[in-house]
C-alpha positions as CSV (number, residue, x, y, z in Angstrom):
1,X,-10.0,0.6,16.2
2,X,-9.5,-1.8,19.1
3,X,-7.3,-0.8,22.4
4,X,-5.7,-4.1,23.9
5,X,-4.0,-3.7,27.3
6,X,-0.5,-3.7,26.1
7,X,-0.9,-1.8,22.8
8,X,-3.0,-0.4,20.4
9,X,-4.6,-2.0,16.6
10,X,-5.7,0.5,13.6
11,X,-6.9,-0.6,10.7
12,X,-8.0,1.0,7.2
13,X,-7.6,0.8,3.6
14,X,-6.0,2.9,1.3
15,X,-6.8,3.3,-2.8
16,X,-3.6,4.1,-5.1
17,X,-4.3,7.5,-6.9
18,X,-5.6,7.0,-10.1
19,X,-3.4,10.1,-11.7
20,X,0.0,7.6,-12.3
21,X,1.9,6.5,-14.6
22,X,1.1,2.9,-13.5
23,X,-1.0,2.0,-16.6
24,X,1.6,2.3,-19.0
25,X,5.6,2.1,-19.8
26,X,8.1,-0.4,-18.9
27,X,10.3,-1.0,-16.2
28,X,10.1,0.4,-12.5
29,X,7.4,2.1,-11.6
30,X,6.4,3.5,-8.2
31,X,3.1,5.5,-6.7
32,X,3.2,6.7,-2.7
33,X,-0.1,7.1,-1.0
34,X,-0.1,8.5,2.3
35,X,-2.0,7.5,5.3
36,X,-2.9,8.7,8.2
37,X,-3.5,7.2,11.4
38,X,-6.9,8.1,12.8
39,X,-5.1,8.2,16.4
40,X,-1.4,8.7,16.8
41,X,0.7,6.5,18.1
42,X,3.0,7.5,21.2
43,X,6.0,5.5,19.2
44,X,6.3,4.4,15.8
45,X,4.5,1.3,15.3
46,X,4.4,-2.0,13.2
47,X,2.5,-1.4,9.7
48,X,0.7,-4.6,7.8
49,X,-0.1,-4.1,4.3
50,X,-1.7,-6.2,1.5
51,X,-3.2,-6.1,-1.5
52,X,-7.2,-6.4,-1.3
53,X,-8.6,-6.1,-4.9
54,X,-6.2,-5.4,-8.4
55,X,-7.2,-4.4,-11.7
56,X,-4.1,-5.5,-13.5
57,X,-2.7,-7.1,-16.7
58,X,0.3,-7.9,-18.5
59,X,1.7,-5.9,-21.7
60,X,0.8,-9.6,-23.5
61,X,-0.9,-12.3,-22.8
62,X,1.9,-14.4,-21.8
63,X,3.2,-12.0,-19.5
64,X,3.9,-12.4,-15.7
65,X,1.8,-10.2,-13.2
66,X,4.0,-8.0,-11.1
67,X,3.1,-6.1,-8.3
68,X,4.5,-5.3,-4.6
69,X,3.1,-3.2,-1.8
70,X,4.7,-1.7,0.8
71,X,4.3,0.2,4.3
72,X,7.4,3.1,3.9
73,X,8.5,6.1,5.8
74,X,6.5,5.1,9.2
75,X,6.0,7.6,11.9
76,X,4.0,7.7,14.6
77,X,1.1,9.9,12.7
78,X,1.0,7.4,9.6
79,X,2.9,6.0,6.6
80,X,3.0,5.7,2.8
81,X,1.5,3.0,1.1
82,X,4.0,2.6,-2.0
83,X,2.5,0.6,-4.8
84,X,4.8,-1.1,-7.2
85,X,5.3,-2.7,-10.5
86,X,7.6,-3.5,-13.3
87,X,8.6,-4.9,-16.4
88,X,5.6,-5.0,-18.8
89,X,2.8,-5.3,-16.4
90,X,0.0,-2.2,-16.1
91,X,-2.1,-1.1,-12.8
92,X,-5.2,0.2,-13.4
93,X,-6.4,0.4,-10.3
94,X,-5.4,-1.2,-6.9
95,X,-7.0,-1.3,-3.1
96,X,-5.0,-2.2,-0.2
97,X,-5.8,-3.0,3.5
98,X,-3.4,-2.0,6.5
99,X,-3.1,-2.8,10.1
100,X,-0.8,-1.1,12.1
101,X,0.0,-2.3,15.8
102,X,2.1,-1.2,19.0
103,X,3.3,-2.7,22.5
């Protein structure tokens, strides 16, 4: 955690659950993780997040790899890391890394 002079920068990483429905199916699929900030923000801040390591694969060979990541339902305390795919892909497993920031 660093404090700058205008604002404050957290940082983590959050792992998507491995209990979902990810792995198999078609179509839209979703998974929320939450995270908590380990200091709370005095108003809702800015939230980074990106994919640091996937274990992934189409339904075929010759299928596209799709994934998405996003920061949801931000509050001061923390947010939800929502994990996403579709079509034929499956997630296994998936690790993502945050930053959050304020002014």
């Amino acid at each position: 955690m660093t404090t700058l002079s205008k604002g404050l920068i957290q940082s983590g990483k959050v792992t998507m659950p491995t209990d979902n429905n990810m792995q198999n199916g078609n179509g839209n699929r979703i998974l929320k993780s939450y995270v908590k900030f380990p200091q709370k923000f005095t108003n809702v801040p800015k939230v980074v997040v990106f994919f640091k390591t996937m274990d992934v694969a189409g339904a075929n060979r010759e299928d596209s790899i799709r994934l998405n990541i996003d920061a949801i339902d931000v509050t001061s305390e923390g947010f939800n890391a929502q994990f996403g795919t579709w079509a034929g892909t499956h997630l296994w497993g998936a690790e993502a890394q945050w930053f959050d920031f304020s002014n």
